[in-house]
ROVEX-145004 format. One record per residue (C-alpha): residue in three letters; x, y, z; residue number from 0. Coordinates in Angstrom, 1 decimal, m for minus. Example, Ala and Ser with C-alpha at 12.3 -4.5 7.8 and 13.67 -1.06 7.14 Angstrom:
residues 2
[ALA; [12.3; m4.5; 7.8]; 0];
[SER; [13.7; m1.1; 7.1]; 1];
END
This chain:
residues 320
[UNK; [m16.1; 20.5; 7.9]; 0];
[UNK; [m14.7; 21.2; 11.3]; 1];
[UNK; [m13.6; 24.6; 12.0]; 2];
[UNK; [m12.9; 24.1; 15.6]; 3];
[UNK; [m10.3; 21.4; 14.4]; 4];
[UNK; [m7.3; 21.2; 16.4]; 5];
[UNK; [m4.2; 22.9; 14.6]; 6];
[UNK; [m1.7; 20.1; 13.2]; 7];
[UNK; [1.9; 21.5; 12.6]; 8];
[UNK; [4.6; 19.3; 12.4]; 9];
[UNK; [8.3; 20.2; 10.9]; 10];
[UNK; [11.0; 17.7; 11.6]; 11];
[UNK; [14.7; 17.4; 9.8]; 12];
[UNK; [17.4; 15.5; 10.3]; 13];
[UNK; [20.5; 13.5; 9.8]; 14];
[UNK; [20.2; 9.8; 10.9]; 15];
[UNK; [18.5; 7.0; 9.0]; 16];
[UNK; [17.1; 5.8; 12.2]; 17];
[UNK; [15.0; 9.1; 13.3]; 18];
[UNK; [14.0; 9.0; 9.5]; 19];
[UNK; [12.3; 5.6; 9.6]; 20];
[UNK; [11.1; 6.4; 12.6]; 21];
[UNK; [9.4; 9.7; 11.5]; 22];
[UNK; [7.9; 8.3; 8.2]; 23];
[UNK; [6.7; 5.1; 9.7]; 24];
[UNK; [4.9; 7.7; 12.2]; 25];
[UNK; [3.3; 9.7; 8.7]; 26];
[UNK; [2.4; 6.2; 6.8]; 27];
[UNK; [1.1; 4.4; 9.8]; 28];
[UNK; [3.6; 1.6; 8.7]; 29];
[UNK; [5.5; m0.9; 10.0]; 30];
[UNK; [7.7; m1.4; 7.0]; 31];
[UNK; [9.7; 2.0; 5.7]; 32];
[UNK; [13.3; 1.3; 4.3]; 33];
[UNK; [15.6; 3.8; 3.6]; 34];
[UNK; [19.0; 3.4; 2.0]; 35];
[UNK; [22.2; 5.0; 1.6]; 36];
[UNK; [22.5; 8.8; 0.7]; 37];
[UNK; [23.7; 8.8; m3.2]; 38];
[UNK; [25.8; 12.0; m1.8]; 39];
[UNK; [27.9; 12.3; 1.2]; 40];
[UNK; [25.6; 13.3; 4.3]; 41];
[UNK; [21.5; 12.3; 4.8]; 42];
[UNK; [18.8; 13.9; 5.1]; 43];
[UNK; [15.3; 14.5; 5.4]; 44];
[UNK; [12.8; 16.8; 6.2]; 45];
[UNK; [8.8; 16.5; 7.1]; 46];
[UNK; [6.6; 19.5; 7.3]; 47];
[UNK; [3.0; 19.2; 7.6]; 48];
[UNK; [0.2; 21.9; 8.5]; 49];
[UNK; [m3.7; 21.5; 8.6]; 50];
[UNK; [m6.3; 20.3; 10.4]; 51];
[UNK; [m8.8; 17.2; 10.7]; 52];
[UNK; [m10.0; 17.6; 7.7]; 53];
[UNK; [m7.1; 18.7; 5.2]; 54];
[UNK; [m3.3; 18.0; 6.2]; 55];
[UNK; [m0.7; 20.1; 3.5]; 56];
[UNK; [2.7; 18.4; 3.7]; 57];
[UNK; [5.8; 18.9; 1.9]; 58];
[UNK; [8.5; 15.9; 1.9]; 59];
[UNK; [12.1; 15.5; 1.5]; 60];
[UNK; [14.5; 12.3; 1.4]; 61];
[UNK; [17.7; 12.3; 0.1]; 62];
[UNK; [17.9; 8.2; 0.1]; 63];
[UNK; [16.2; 5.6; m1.8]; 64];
[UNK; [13.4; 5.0; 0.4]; 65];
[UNK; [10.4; 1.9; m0.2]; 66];
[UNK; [7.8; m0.3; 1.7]; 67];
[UNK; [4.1; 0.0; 2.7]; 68];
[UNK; [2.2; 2.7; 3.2]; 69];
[UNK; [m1.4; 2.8; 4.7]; 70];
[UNK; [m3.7; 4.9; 4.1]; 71];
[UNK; [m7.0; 4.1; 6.5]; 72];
[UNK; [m10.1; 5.9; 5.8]; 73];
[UNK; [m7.8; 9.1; 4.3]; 74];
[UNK; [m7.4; 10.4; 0.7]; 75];
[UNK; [m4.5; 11.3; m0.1]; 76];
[UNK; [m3.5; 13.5; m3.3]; 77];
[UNK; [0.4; 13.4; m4.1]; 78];
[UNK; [3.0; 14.4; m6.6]; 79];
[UNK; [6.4; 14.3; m7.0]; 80];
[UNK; [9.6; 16.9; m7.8]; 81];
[UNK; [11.7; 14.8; m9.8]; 82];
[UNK; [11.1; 11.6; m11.0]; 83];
[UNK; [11.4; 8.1; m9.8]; 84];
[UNK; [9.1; 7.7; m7.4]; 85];
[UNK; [6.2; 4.7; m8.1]; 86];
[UNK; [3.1; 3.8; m6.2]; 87];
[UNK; [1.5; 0.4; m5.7]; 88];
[UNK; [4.5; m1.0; m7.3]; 89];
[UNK; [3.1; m4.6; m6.1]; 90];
[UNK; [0.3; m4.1; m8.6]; 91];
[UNK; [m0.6; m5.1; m11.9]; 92];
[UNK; [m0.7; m1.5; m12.8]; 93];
[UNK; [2.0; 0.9; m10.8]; 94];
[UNK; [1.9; 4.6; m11.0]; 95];
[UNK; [4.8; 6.7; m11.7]; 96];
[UNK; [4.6; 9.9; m9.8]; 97];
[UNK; [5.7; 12.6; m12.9]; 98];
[UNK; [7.1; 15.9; m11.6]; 99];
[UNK; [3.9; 18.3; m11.2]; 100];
[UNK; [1.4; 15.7; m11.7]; 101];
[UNK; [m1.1; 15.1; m8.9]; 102];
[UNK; [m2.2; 11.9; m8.4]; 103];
[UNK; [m4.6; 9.8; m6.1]; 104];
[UNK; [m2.9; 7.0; m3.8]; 105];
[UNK; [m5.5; 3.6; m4.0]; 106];
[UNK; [m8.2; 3.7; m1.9]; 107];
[UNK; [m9.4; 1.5; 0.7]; 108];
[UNK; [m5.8; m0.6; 0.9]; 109];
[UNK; [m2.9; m0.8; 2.0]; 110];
[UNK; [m0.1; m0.6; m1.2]; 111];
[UNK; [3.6; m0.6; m1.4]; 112];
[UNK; [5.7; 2.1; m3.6]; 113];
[UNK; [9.8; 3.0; m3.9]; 114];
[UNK; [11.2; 6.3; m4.6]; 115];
[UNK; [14.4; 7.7; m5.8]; 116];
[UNK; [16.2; 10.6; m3.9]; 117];
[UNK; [13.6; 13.3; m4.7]; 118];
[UNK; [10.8; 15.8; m3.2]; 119];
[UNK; [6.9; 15.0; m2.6]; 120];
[UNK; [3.9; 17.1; m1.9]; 121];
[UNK; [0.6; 16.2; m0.6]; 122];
[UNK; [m2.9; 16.6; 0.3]; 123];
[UNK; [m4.2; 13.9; 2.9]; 124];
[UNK; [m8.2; 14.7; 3.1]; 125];
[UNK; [m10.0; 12.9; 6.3]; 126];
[UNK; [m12.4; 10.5; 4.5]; 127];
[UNK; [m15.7; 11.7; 5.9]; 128];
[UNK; [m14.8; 15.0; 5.1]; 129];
[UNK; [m13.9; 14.2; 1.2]; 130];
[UNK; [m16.8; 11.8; 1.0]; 131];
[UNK; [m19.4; 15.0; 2.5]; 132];
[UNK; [m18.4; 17.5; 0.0]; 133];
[UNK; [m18.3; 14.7; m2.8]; 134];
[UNK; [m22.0; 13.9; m1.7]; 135];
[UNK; [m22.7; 17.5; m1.7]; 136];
[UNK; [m21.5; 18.1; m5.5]; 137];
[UNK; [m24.2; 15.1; m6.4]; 138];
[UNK; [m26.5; 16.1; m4.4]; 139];
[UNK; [m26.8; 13.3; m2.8]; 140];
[UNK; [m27.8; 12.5; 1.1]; 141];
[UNK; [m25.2; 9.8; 2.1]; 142];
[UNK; [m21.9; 9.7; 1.7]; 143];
[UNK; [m19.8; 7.1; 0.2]; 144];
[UNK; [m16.7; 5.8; m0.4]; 145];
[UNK; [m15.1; 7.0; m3.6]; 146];
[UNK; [m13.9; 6.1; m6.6]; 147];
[UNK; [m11.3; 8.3; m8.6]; 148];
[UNK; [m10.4; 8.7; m12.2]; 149];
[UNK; [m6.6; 7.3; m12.5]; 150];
[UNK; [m5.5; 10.4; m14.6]; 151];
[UNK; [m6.4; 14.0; m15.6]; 152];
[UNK; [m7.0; 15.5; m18.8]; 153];
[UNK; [m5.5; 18.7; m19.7]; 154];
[UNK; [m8.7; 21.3; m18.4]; 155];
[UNK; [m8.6; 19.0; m15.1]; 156];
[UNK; [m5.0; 19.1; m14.6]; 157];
[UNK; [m5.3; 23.3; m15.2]; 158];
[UNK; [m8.0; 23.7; m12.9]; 159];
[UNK; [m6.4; 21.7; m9.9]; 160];
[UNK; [m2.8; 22.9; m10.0]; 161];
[UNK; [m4.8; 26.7; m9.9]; 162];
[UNK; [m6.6; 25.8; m7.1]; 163];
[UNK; [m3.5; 24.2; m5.4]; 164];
[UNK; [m1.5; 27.0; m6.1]; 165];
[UNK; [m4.5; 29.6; m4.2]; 166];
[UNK; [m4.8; 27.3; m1.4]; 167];
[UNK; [m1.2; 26.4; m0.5]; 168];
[UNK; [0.2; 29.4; 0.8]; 169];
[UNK; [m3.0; 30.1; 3.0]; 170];
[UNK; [m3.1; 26.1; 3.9]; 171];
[UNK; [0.7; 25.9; 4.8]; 172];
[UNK; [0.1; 29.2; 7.6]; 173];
[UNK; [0.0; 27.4; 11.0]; 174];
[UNK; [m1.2; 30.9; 12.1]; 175];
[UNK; [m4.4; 30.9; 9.5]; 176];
[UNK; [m7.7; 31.5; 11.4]; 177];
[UNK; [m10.0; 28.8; 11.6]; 178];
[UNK; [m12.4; 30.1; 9.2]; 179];
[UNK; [m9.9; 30.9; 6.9]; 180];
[UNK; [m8.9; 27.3; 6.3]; 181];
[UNK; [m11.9; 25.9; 6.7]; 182];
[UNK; [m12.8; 28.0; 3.9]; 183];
[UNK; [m9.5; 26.7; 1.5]; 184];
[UNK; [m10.2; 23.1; 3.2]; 185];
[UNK; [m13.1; 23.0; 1.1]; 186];
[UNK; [m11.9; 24.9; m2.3]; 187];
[UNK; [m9.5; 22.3; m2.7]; 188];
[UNK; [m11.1; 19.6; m1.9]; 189];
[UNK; [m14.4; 20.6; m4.3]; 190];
[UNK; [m11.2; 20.8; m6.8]; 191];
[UNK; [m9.9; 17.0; m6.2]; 192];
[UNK; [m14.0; 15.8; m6.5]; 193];
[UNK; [m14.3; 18.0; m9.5]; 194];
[UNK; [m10.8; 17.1; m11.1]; 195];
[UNK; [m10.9; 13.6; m10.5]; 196];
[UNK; [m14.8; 13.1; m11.1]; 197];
[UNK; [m14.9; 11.4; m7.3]; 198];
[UNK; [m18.4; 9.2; m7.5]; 199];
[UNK; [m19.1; 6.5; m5.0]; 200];
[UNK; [m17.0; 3.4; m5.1]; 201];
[UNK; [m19.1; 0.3; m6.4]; 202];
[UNK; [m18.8; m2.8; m5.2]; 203];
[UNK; [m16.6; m4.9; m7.3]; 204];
[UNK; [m17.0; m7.9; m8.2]; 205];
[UNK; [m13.5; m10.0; m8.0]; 206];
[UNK; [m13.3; m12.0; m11.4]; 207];
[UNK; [m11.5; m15.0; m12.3]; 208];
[UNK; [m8.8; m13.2; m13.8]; 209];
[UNK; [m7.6; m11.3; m10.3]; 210];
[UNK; [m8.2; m14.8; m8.8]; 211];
[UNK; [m5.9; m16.4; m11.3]; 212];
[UNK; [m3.5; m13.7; m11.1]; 213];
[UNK; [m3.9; m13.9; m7.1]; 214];
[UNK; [m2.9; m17.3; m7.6]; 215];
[UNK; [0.2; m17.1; m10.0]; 216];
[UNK; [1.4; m14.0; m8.0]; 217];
[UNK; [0.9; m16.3; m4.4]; 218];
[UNK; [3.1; m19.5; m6.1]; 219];
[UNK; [5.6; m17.0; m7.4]; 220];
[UNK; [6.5; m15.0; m4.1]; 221];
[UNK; [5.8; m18.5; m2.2]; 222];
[UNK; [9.0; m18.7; m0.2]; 223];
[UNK; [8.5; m14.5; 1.0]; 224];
[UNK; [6.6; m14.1; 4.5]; 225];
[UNK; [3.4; m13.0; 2.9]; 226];
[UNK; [0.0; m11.1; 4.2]; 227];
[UNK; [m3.5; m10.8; 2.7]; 228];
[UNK; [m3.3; m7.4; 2.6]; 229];
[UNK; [m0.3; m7.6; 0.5]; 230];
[UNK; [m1.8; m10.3; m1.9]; 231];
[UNK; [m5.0; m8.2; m1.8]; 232];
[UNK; [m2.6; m5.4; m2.7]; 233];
[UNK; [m0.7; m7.2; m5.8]; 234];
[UNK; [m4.2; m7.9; m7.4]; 235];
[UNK; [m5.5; m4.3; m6.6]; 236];
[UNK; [m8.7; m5.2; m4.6]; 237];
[UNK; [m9.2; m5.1; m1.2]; 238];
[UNK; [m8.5; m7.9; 1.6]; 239];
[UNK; [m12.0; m8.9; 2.2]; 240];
[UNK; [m13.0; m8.7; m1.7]; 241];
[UNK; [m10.3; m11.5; m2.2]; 242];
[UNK; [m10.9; m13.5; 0.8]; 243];
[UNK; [m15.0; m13.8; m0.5]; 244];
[UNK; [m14.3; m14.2; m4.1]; 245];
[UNK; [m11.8; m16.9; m3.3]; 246];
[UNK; [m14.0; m18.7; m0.7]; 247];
[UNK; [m16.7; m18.5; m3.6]; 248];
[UNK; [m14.8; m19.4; m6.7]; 249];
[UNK; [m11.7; m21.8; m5.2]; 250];
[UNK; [m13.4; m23.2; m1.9]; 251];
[UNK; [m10.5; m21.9; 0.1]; 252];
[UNK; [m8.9; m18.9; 1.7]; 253];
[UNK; [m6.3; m17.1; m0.4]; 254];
[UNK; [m3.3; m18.3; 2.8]; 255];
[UNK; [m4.8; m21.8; 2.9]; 256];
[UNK; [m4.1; m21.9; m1.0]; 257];
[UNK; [m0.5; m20.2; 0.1]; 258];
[UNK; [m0.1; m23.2; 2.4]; 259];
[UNK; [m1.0; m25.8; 0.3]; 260];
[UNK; [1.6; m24.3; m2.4]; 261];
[UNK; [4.1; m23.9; m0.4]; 262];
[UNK; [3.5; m28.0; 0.7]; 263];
[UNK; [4.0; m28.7; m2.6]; 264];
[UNK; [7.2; m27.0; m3.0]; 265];
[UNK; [8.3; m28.5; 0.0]; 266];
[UNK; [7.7; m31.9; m1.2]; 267];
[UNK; [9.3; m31.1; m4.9]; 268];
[UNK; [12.4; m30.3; m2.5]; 269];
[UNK; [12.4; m33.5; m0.6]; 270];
[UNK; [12.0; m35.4; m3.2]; 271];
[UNK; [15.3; m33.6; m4.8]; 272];
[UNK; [17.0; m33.7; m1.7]; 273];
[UNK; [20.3; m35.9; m0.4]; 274];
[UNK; [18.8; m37.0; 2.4]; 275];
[UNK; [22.4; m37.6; 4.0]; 276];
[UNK; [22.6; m34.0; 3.8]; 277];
[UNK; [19.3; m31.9; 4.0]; 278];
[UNK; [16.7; m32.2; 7.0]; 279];
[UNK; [13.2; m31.5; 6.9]; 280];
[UNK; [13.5; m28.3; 9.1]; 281];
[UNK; [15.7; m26.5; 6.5]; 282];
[UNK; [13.4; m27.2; 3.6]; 283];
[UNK; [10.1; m26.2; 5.7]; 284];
[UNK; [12.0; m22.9; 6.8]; 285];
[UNK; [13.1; m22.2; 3.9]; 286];
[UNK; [9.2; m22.5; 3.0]; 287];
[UNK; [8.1; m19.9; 5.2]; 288];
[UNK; [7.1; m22.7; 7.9]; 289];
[UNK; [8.3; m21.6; 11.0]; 290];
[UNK; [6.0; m24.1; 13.2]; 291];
[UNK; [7.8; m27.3; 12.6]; 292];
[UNK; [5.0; m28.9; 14.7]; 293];
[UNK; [2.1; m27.5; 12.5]; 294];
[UNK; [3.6; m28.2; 9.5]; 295];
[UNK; [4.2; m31.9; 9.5]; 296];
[UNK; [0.0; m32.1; 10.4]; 297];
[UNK; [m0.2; m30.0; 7.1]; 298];
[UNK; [2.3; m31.9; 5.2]; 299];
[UNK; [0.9; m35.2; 6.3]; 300];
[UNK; [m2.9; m34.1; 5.1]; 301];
[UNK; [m1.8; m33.0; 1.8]; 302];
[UNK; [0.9; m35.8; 1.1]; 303];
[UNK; [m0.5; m38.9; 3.1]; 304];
[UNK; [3.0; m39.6; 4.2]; 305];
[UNK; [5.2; m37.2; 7.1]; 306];
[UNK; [8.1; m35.2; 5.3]; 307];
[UNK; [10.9; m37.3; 6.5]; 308];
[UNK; [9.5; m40.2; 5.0]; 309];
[UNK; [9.4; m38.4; 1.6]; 310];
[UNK; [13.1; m37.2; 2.5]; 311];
[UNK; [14.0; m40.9; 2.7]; 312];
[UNK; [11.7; m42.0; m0.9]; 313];
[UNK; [15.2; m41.1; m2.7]; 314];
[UNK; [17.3; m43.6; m0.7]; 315];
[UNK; [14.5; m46.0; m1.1]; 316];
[UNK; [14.1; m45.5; m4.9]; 317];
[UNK; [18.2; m46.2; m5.4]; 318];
[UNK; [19.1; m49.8; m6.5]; 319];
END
């Protein structure tokens, strides 16, 4: 609850793809924001955002398809959208359609991927300590936590917050507000969120066989994408190091050596296809994600017994 905070006022527009990417990559702390053609002639965009350490208002504006990854850190973040067509953690089991009007939570504690339509967004990013103090000060409690949110509001809930929202805004959105003044909204609306979306602290979960299965079937089926643990960990909806320990306990392995070792098997279902007068090892394995022809034939030759271009030649053998 910092009420000497240092202002945060930010308000950029413009008509190029390239400063957009730039600026929302900036906002995201990403490395992967696409944005595509305009659906009408002429682009743009605008960013505005005004707050503090603690509470960040900011009001959004694409007029593209935009999608990729967006990371969140250690903040909260409260969104909704203006027009439909926007989805969250659309790598998920479970995405989330942003509905006009409808405040909603991003995940917590990961990174997640979404893709929106040519529309408007609004949010509330809270500092996590900050969000976690007045959560712990509702309970009553003396630490505070990481939290957990309820996915969707009833109709009371969703009352309550947009009224709140509504007070705070204006006085939230005033770069020229005195400290104590939004130090004093800072904390109405985020006692709303905790209130609204019965915030508690975040148990530890327990990865079950059925996110490890689903880890698995999601891994084989995206096999030949460049893929990360955090975006595994994403498509199962728990976090990086929940995955890498249940898989460790449960398979034996790490979730990228089980990648690995799929993607060697696809590799030799290729070979084994392949006209060996006309396909070489390299454009199978690269076409595998294996991009270390060096490092792959040790893997290859561990899993298969035999180096790939002696499985590329097991089809000439084989002929009479």
């Amino acid at each position: 609850m910092s009420h000497d905070a240092a202002p945060i006022h930010v308000d950029r527009r413009g008509c190029t793809l390239d400063d957009a990417v730039a600026l929302y990559e900036r906002v995201y702390s990403s490395r992967d924001i696409h944005i595509g053609e305009a659906v009408h002639d002429g682009f743009s965009f605008r960013f505005r955002a005004v707050g503090d350490h603690d509470v960040v208002v900011g009001t959004s504006d694409v007029a593209a398809r935009r999608w990729g990854t967006i990371v969140p850190g250690h903040d909260y973040v409260l969104a909704w959208a203006t027009a439909p067509g926007m989805t969250i953690d659309t790598g998920a089991r479970d995405p989330v359609q942003l509905l006009p009007g409808i405040p909603v939570m991003y995940p917590v504690g990961r990174d997640f991927t979404f893709d929106g339509l040519p529309s408007g967004q609004h949010s509330v990013r809270f500092g996590g300590a900050f969000l976690e103090s007045i959560a712990a000060a509702r309970r009553g409690d003396d630490e505070p936590r990481q939290l957990a949110f309820r996915r969707s509001l009833g109709v009371d809930a969703l009352r309550l917050l947009r009224t709140r929202i509504g007070e705070a805004a204006p006085r939230l959105l005033d770069p020229s507000a005195p400290a104590a003044v939004r130090a004093h909204w800072n904390q109405s609306i985020a006692d709303a969120v905790v209130a609204a979306f019965d915030a508690t602290p975040r148990a530890a979960h327990a990865v079950g066989s059925s996110t490890i299965r689903f880890a698995k079937e999601w891994m084989v089926a995206n096999a030949r994408r460049p893929l990360t643990i955090t975006e595994v960990s994403a498509a199962a909806g728990v976090s990086a190091r929940g995955l890498q320990a249940a898989f460790q306990r449960h398979v034996g392995i790490r979730p990228m050596q089980f990648l690995r070792e799929s993607r060697l098997h696809g590799v030799r279902a290729d070979l084994l296809a392949a006209d060996p007068g006309g396909t070489t090892v390299a454009e199978v394995a690269l076409s595998w994600g294996f991009n270390h022809l060096g490092r792959f034939s040790g893997y290859y030759a561990e899993v298969s017994g035999e180096s790939p271009s002696q499985t590329l030649r097991r089809r000439d053998a084989s002929r009479p």
